[in-house]
N, C-alpha and C positions, 0 to 999 in steps of 0.2 A: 376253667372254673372248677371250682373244689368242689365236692361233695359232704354235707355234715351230717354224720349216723349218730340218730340217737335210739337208746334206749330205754325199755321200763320194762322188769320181769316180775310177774310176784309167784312164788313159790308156796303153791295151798298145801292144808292136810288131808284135802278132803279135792274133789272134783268139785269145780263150780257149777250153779246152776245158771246152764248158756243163756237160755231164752231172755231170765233176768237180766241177767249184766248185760245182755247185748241191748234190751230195749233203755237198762239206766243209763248207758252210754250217749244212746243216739243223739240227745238234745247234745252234746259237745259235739259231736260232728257235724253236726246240723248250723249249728253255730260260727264253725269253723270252715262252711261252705263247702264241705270236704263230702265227695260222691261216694257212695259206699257201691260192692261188688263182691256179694259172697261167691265163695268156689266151692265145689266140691271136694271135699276133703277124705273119700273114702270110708270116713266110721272113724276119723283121728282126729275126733272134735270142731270145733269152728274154724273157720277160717276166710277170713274178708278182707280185702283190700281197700285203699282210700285212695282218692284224687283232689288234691284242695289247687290252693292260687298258688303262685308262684313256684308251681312245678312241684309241688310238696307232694310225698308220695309215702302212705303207711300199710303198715301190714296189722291185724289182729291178730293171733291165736290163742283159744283155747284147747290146751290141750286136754284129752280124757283121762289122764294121769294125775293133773290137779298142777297142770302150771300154764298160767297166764303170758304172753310176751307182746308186747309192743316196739316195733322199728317203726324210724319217722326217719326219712332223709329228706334233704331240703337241701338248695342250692347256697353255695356261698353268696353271702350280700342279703340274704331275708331276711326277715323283721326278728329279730333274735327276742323282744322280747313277747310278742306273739306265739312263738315258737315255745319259749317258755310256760307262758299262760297257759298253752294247750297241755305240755303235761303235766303241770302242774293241776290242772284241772283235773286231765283223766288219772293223775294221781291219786289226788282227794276223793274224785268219786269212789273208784275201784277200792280202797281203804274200807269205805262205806257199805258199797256193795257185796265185800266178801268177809265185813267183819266177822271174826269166829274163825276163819278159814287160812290166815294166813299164815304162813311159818316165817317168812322172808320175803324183804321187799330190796330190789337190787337197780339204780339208776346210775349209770355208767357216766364217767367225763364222755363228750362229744368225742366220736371217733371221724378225723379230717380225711376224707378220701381222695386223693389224685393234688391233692395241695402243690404248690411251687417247692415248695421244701420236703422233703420226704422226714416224720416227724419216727415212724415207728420204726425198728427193727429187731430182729430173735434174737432170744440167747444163745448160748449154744446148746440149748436142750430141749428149744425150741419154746418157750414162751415168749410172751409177744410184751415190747418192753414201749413207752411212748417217750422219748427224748425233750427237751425244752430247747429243741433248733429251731433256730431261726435266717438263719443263714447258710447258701451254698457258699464258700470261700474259694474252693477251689476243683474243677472236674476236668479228669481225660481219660481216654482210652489210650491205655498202652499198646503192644505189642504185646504182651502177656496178663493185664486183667484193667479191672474197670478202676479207678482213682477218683477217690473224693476226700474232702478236708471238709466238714460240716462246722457252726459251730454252733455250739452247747452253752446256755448262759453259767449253767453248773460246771461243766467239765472244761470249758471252755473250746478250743479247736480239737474236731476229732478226724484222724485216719482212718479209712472205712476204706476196705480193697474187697472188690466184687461182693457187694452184701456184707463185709464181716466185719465187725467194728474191731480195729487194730489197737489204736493207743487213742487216748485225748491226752493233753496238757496234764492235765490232773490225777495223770496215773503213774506218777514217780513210783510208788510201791508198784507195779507188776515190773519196773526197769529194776528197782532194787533186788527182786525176786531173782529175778533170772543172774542174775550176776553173784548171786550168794547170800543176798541178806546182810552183808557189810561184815562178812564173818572171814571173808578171804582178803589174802595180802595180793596187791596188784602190780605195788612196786618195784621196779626193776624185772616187771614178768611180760610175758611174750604171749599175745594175747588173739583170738582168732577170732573174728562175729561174723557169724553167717548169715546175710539178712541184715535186718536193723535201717532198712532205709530212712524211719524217720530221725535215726539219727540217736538219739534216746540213750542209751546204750554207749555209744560211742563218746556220748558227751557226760556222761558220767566217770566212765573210763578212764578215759583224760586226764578228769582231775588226781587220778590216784598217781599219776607215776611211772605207767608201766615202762618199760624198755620200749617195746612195739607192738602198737597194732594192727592188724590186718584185718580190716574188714570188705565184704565181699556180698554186693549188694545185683543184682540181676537187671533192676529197673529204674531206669534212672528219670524217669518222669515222677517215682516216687519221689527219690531225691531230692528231683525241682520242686515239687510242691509243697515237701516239711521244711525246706532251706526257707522259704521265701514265706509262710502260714504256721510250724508249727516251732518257733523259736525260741518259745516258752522252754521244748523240750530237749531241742538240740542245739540251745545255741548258736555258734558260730564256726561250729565243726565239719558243718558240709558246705561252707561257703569254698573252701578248696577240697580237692581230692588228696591231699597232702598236705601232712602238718610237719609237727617236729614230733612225734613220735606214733604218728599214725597216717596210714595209707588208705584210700577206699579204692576197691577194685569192680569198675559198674562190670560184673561178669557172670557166667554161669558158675555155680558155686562147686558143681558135682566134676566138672574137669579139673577146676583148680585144684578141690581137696586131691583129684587121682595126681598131678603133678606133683605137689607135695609130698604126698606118700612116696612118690618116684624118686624124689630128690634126698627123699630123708628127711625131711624140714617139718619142726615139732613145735608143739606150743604149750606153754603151761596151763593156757585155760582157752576151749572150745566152747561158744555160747552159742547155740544154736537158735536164732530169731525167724525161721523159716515158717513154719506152720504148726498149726495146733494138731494134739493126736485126732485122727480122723472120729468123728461123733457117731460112724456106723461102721458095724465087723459085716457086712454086705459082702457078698462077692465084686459087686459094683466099685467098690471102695480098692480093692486088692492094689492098683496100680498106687495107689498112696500109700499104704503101706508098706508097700515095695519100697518107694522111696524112702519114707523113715529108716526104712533098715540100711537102704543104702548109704543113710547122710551118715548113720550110727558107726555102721562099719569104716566108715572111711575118716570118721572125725576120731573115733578110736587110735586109729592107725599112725593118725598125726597126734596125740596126745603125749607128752613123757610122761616117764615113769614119777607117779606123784601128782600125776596133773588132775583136772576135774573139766567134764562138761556138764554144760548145763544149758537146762531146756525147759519149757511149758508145755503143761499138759495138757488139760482141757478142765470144764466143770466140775466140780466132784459129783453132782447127779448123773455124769457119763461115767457110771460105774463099770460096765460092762466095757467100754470102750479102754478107760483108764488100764484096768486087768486084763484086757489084750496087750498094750503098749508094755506092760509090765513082764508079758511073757514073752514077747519079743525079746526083750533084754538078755534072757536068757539064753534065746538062739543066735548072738552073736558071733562073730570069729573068732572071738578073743572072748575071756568069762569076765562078767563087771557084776558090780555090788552097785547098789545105790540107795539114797535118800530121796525123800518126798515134802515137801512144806505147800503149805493150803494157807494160801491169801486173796485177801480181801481186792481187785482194782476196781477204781471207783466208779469207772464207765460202763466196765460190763456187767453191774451192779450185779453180779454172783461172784462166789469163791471159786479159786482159780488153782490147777494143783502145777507144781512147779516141781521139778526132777533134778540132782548132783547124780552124777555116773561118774562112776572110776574103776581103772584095771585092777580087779583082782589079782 
């Protein structure tokens, strides 16, 4: 059973006078059968606890800084609009009681805790974003990370790999992103996607023409799960691992690129759909890094002369993270130039920076 957090904050200009507002308050709690339990708060203003019916459980504080806060949690299935009355109430009063005083008054949408559906998840720069899910569609654990297909009344079905929201349905711009922005010719070209399990990507491709493509996906529980939920995006391109001018290879991506290299075997365009630049220059971080450089240097190696890779960055608010990725580039095997383009997708409601590399 879920948990529902709510809120009430009021931000003074001035420190409230406690004694007051605690005694104009009382008859609402009083009211609300709701047991009070001050604590000891050290010299950091008031602070009291609540016990009402239905397991309802609040907090007070005033702080000596001049800001009021109220949390009320309450079990899924309570009288919602009791619930209401009450801060509506302790709204009204507290208006009352600190008129003069107030700068801002701040009442949050209910935040849903432990729900069947998991409603929230970060950006990548770590704010906390509230989805409109209402459905698990699809969940497993791979061999290599955690898989869910949510779906979004707005974005419609979303890919979510271990926490990290992938694609919805409704992010055609971060697939157009990565593939050039429709400013590249596909036809008759020979074409590599590293990644891309849901497909996205490949099912754009398609349409253009290329000669061939090769795509080279790790997990193919991914696979199953966008072929059969997410077909808005990838159509009917991962219903075989073989088409007429495309291959998908369920494999590690990092031997394949070394055979390649070994073989001689080139492509005119490397889309590299693996992961985002890492969101921390940590020492923690290093082994990811390592890998981008590895995927760089070895997608390089397979590139002809002419050709372009391309890739996704991260947020543009990973400023610092972005301008490491960018210095990397620089420490290559080979010297490359590159372009950067900042789009909008519509899921991960931030702008998203997206990268062309090519041999100098």
């Amino acid at each position: 059973m879920a948990v529902l957090h709510y809120t009430l904050d009021f931000k003074l200009r001035a420190p409230a006078d406690v004694s007051a507002t605690v005694r104009g308050l009382q008859s609402i709690f009083q009211e609300q059968e709701m047991t009070e339990n001050v604590h000891d708060s050290e010299g950091h203003g008031y602070l009291a606890t609540f016990l009402g019916k239905n397991g309802r459980f609040a907090i007070l504080r005033m702080h000596s800084h001049g800001l009021v806060t109220f949390d009320l949690q309450c079990l899924e299935g309570d009288d919602v609009v009791q619930v209401d009355n009450l801060l509506n109430a302790l709204e009204k009063k507290l208006k009352a009681l600190l008129d003069g005083k107030i700068q801002r008054i701040k009442r949050l949408p209910v935040l849903i805790r432990g729900g069947d559906v998991d409603r929230y998840w970060p950006t990548a720069d770590g704010r906390l974003m509230e989805y409109d899910i209402d459905e698990v569609v699809y969940e497993k654990d791979s061999a290599y990370q955690n898989i869910k297909i949510l779906h979004s009344r707005q974005f419609g079905n979303m890919l979510i790999l271990n926490g990290d929201v992938n694609l919805a349905e409704s992010d055609l711009p971060y697939t157009q992103a990565i593939m050039g922005s429709g400013k590249e010719h596909y036809g008759g070209k020979e074409v590599l996607i590293l990644g891309g399990g849901d497909g996205g990507i490949l099912h754009e491709a398609v349409k253009l023409k290329p000669k061939m493509i090769t795509m080279v996906e790790i997990d193919e529980l991914v696979i199953d799960g966008c072929r059969k939920h997410m077909r808005k995006t990838c159509g009917n391109v991962l219903d075989n691992l073989k088409g007429d001018c495309y291959e998908i290879l369920v494999q590690d991506c990092v031997p394949v690129l070394k055979k390649f290299a070994e073989q001689g075997r080139t492509f005119d365009y490397v889309i590299n759909d693996l992961t985002a630049v890492p969101i921390s220059t940590a020492p923690e971080e290093d082994s990811t890094w390592e890998f981008l450089r590895l995927i760089l240097d070895l997608s390089i190696r397979v590139l002809r002369p002419g050709g372009k890779y391309f890739t996704q960055g991260n947020c543009v608010n990973l400023t610092d993270a972005l301008c490491e990725y960018e210095k990397l580039l620089c420490r290559l095997s080979c010297k490359v130039d590159f372009s950067k383009e900042v789009v909008c997708v519509p899921s991960y409601m931030e702008l998203w920076v997206f990268y062309t590399i090519w041999k100098k």
